[in-house]
Backbone as XML, in Angstrom:
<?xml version="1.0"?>
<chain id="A" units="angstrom">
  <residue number="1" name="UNK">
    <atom name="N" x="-9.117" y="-12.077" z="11.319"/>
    <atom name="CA" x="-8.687" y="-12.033" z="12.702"/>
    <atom name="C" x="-7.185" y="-11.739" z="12.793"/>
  </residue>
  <residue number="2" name="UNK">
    <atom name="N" x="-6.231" y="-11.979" z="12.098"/>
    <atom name="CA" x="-4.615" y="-11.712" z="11.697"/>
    <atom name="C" x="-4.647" y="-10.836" z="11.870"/>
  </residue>
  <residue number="3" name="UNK">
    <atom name="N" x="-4.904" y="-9.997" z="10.880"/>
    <atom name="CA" x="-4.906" y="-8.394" z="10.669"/>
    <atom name="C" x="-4.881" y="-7.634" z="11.948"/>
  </residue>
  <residue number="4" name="UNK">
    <atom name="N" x="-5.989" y="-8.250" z="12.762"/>
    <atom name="CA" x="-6.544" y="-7.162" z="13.831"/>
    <atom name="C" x="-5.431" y="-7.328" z="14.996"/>
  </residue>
  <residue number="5" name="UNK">
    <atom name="N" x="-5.368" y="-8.770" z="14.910"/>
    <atom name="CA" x="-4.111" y="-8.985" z="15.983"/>
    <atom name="C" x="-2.301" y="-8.345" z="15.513"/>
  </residue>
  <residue number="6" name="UNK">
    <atom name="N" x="-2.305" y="-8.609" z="14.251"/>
    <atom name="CA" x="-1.162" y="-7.800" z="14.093"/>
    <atom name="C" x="-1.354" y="-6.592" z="14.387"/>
  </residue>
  <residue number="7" name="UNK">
    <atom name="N" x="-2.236" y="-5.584" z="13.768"/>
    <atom name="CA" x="-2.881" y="-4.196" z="14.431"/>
    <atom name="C" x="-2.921" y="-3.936" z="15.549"/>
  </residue>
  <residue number="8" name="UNK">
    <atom name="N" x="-3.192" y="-4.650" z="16.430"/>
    <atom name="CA" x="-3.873" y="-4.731" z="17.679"/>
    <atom name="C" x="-1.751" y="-4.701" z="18.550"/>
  </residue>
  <residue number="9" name="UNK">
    <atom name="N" x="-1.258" y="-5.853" z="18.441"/>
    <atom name="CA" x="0.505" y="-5.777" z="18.342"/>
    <atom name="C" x="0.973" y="-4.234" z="18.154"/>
  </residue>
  <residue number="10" name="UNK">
    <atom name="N" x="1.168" y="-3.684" z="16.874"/>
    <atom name="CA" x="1.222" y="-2.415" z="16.670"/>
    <atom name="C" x="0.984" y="-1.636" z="17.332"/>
  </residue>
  <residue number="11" name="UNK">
    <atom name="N" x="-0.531" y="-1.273" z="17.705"/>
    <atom name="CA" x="-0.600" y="-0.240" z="18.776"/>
    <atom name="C" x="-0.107" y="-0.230" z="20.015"/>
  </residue>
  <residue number="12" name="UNK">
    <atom name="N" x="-0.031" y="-1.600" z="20.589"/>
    <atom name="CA" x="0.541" y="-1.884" z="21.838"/>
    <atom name="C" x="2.030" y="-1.808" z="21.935"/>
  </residue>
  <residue number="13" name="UNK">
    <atom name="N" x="2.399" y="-2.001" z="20.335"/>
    <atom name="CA" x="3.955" y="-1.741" z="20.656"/>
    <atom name="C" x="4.509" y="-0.370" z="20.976"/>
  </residue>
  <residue number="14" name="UNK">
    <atom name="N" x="3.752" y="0.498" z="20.165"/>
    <atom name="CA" x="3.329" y="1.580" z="20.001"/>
    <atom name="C" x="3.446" y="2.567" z="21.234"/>
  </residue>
  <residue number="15" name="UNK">
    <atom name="N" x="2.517" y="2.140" z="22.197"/>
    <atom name="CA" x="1.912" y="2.680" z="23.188"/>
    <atom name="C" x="2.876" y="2.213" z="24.425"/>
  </residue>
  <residue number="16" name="UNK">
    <atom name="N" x="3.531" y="1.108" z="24.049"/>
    <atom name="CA" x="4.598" y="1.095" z="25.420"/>
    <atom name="C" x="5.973" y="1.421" z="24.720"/>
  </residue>
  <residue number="17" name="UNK">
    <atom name="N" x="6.166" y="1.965" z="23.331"/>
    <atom name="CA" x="7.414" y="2.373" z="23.411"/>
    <atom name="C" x="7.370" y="3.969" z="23.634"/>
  </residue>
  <residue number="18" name="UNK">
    <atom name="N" x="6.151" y="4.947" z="23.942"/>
    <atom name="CA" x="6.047" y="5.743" z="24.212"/>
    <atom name="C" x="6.140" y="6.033" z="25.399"/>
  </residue>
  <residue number="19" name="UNK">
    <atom name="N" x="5.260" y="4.672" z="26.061"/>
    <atom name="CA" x="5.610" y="5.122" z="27.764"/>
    <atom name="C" x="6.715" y="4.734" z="28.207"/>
  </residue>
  <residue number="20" name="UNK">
    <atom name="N" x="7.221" y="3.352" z="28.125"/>
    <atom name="CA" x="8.930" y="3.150" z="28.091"/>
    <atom name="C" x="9.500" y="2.216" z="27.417"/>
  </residue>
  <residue number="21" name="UNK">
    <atom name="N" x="10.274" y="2.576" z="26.591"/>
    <atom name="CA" x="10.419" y="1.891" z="25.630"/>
    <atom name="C" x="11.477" y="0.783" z="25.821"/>
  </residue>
  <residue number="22" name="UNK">
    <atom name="N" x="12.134" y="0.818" z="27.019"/>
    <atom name="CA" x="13.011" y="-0.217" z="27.760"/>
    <atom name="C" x="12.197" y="-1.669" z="27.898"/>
  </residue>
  <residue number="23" name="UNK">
    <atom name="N" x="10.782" y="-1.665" z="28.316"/>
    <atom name="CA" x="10.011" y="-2.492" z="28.318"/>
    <atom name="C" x="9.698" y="-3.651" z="26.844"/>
  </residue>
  <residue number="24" name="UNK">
    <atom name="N" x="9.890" y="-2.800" z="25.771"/>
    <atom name="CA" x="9.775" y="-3.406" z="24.518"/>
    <atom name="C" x="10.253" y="-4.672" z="24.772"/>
  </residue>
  <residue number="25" name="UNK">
    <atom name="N" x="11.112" y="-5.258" z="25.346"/>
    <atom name="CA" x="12.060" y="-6.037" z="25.143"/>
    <atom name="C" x="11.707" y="-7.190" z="26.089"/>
  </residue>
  <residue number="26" name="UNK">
    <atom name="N" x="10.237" y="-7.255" z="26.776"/>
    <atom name="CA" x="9.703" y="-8.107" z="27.493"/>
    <atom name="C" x="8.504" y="-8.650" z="26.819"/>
  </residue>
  <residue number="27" name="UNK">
    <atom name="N" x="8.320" y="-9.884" z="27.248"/>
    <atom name="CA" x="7.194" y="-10.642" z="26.288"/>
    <atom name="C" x="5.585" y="-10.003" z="26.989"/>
  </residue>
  <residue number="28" name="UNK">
    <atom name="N" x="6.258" y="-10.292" z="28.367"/>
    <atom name="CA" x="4.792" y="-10.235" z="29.037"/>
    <atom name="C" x="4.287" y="-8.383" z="29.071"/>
  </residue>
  <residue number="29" name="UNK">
    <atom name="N" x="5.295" y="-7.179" z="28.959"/>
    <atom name="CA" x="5.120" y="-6.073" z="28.662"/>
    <atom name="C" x="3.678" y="-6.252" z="27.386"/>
  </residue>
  <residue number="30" name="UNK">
    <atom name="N" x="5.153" y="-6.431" z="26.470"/>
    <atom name="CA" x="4.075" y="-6.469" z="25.355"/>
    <atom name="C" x="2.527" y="-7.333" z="25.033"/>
  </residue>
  <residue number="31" name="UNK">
    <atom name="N" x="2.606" y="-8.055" z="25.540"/>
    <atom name="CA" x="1.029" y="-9.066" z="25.533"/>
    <atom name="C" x="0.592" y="-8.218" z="26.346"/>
  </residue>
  <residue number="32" name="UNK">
    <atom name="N" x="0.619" y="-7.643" z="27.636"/>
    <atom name="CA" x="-0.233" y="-7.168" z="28.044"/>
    <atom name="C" x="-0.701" y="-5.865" z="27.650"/>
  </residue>
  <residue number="33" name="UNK">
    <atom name="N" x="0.304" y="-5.148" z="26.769"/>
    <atom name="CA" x="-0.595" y="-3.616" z="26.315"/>
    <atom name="C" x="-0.823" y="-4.685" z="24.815"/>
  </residue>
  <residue number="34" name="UNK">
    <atom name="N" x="-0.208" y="-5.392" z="24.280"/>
    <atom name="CA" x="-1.363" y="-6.002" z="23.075"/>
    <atom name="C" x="-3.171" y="-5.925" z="23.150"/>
  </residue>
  <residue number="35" name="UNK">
    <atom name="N" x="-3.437" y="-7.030" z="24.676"/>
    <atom name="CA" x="-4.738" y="-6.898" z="25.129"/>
    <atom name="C" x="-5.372" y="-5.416" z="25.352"/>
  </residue>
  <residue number="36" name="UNK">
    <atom name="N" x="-4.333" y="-4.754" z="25.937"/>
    <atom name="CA" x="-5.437" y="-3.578" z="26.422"/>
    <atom name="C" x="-5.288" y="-2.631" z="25.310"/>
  </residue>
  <residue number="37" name="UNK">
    <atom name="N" x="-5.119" y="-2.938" z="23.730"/>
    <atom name="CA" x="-4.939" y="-2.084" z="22.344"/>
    <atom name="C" x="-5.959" y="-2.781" z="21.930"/>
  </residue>
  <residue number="38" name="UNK">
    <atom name="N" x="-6.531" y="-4.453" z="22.433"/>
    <atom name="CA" x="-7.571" y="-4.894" z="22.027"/>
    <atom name="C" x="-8.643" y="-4.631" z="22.696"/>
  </residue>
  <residue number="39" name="UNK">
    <atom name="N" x="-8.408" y="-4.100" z="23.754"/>
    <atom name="CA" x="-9.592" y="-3.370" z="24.384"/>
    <atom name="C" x="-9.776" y="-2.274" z="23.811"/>
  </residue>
  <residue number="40" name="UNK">
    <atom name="N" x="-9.139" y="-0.970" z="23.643"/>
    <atom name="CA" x="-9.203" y="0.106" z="23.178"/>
    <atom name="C" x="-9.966" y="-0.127" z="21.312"/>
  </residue>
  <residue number="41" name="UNK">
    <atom name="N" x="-9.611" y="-1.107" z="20.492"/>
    <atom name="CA" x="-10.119" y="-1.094" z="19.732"/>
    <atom name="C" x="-11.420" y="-1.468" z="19.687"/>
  </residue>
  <residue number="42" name="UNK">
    <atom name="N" x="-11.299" y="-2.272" z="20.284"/>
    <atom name="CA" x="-13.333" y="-2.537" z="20.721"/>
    <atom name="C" x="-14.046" y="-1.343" z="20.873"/>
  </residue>
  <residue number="43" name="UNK">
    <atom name="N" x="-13.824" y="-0.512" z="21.638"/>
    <atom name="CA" x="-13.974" y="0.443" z="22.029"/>
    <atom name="C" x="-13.691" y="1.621" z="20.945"/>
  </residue>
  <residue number="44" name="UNK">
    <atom name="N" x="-13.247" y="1.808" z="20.083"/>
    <atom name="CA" x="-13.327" y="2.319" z="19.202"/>
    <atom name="C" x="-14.069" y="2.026" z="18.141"/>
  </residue>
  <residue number="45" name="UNK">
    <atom name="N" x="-14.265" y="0.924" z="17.775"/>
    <atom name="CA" x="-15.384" y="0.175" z="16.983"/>
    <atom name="C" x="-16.562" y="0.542" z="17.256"/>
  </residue>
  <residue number="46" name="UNK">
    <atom name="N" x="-16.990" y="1.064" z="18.439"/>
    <atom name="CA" x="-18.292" y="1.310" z="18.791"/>
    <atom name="C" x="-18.535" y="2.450" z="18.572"/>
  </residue>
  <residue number="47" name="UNK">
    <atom name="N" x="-18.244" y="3.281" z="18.192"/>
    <atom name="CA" x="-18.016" y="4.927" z="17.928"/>
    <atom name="C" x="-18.543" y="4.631" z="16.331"/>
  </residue>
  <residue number="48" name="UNK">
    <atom name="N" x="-19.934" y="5.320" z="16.494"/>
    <atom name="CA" x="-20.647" y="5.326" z="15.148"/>
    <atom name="C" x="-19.883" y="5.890" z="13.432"/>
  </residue>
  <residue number="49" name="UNK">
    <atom name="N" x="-19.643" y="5.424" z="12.767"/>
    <atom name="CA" x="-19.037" y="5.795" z="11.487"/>
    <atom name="C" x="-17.573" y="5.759" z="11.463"/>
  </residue>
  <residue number="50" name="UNK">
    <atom name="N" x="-17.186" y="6.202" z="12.032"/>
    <atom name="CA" x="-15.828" y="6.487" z="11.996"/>
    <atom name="C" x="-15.242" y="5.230" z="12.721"/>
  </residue>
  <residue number="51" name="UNK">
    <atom name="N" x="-15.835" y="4.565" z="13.545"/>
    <atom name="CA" x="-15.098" y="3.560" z="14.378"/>
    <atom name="C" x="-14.848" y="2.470" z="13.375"/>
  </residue>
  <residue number="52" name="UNK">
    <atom name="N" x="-15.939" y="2.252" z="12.488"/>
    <atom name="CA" x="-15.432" y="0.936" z="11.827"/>
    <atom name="C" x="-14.797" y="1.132" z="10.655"/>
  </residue>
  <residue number="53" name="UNK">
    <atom name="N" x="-14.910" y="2.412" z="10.304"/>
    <atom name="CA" x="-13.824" y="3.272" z="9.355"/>
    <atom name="C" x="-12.105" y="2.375" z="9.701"/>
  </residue>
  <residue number="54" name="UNK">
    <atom name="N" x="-11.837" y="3.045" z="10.806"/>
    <atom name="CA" x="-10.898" y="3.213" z="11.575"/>
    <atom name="C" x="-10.064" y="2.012" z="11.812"/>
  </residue>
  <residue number="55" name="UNK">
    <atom name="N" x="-10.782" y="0.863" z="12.669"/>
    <atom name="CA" x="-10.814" y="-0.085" z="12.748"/>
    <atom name="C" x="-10.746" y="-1.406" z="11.618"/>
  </residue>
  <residue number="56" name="UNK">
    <atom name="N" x="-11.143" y="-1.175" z="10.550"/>
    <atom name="CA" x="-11.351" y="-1.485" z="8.954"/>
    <atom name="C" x="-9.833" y="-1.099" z="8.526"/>
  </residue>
  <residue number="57" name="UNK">
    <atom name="N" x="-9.272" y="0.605" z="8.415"/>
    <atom name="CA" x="-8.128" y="0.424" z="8.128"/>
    <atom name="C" x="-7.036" y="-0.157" z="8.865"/>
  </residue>
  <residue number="58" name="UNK">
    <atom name="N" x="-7.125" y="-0.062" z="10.110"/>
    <atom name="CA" x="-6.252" y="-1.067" z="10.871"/>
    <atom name="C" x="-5.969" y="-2.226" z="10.865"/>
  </residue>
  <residue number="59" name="UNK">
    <atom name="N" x="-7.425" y="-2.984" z="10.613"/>
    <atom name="CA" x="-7.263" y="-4.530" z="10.066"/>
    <atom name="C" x="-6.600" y="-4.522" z="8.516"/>
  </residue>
  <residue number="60" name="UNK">
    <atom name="N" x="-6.533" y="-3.497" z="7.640"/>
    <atom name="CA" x="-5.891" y="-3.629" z="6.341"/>
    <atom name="C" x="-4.269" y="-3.469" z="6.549"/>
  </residue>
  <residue number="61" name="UNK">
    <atom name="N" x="-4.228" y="-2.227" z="7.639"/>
    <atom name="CA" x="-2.602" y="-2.134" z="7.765"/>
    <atom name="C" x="-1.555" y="-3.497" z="8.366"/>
  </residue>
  <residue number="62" name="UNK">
    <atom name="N" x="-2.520" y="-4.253" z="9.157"/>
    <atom name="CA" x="-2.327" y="-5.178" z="9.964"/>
    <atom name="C" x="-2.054" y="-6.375" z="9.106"/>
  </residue>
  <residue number="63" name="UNK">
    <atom name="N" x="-2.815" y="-6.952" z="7.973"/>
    <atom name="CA" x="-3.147" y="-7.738" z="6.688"/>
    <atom name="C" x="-2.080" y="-7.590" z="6.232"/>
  </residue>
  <residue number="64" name="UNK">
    <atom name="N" x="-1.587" y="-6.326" z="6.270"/>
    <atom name="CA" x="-0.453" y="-6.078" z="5.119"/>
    <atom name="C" x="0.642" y="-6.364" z="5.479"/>
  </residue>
  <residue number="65" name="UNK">
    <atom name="N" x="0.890" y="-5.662" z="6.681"/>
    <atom name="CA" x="2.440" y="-5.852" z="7.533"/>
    <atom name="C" x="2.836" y="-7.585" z="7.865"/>
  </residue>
  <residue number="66" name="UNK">
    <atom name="N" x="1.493" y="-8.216" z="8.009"/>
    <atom name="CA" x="1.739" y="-9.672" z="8.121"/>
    <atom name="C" x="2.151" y="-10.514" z="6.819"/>
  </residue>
  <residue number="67" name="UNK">
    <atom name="N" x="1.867" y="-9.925" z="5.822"/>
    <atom name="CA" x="2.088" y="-10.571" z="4.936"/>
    <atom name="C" x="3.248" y="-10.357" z="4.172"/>
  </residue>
  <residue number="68" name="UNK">
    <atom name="N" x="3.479" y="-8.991" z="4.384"/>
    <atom name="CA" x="4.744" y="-8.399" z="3.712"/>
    <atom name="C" x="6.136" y="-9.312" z="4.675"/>
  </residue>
  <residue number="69" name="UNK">
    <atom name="N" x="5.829" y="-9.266" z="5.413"/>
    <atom name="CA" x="7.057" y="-10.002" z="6.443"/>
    <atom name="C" x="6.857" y="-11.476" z="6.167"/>
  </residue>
  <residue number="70" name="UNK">
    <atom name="N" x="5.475" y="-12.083" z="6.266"/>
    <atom name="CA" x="5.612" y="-13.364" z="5.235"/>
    <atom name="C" x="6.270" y="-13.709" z="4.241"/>
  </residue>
  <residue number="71" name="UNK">
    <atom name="N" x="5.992" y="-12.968" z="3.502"/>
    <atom name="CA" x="6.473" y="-12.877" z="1.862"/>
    <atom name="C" x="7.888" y="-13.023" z="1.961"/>
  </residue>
  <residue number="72" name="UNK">
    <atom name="N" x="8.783" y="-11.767" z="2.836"/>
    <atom name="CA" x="10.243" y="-11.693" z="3.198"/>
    <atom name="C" x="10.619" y="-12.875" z="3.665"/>
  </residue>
  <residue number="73" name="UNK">
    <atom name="N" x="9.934" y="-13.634" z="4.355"/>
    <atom name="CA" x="10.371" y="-14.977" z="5.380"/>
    <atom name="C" x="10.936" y="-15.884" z="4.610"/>
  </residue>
  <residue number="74" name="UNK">
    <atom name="N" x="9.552" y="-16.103" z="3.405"/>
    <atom name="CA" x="9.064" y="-17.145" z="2.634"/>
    <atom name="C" x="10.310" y="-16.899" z="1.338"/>
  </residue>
  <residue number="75" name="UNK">
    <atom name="N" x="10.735" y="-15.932" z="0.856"/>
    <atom name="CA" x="11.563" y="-15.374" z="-0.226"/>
    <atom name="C" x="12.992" y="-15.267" z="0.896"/>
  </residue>
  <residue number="76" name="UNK">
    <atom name="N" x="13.140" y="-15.706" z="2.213"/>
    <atom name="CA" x="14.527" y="-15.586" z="2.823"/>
    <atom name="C" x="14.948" y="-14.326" z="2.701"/>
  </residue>
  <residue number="77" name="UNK">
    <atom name="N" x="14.024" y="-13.141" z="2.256"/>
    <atom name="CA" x="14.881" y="-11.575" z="2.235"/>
    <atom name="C" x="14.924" y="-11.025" z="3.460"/>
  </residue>
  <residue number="78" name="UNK">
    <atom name="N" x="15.272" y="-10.358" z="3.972"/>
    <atom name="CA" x="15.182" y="-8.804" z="5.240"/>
    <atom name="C" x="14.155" y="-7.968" z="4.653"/>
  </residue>
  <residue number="79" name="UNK">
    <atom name="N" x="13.155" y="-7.665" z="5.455"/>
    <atom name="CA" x="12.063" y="-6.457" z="5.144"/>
    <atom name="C" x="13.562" y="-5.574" z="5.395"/>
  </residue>
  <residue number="80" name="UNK">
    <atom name="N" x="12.916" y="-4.479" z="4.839"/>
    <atom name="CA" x="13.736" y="-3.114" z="5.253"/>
    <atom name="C" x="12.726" y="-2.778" z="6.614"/>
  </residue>
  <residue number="81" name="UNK">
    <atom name="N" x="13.839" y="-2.002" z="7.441"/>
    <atom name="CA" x="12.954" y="-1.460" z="8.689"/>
    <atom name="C" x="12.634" y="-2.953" z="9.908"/>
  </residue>
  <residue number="82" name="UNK">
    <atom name="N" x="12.562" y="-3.752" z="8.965"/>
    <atom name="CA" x="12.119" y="-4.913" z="10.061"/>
    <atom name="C" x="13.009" y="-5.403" z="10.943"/>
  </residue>
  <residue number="83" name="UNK">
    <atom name="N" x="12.975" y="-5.650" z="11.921"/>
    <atom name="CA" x="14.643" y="-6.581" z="12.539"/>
    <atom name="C" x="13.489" y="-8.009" z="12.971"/>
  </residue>
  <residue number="84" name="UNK">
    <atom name="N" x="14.519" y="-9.024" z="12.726"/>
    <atom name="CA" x="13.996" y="-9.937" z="13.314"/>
    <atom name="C" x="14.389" y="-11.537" z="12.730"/>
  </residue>
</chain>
């Protein structure tokens, strides 16, 4: 479930720094295109073969990025690329 929600984060960050990226910088911006990236993935999941393809690598990219920034937290380093 991590994975998908970090994934799920991603696209939404994604998708409103495309539409405006001034918004990034609001909580409730972002939770709300979070949800509707968790809608869209549902919705992609249902799309025979390829959806859970798709969806499968997203939960891996998602797995990863959470943990890699764990790892940094936990070891006190800076990801590169990461701010935070």
């Amino acid at each position: 479930m991590l994975g998908y929600l970090v994934g799920a984060l991603f696209v939404g960050d994604f998708a409103l720094g495309r539409i405006d990226a001034a918004k990034l910088g609001s909580t409730w911006w972002r939770a709300l295109f979070m949800v509707l990236a968790i809608v869209v993935i549902a919705l992609v999941d249902g799309v025979p073969v390829l959806g859970p393809i798709a969806t499968g690598m997203l939960f891996l990219a998602g797995l990863g990025a959470f943990t890699r920034r764990a790892w940094a937290g936990f070891r006190n380093d800076a990801v590169p690329g990461v701010s935070g």
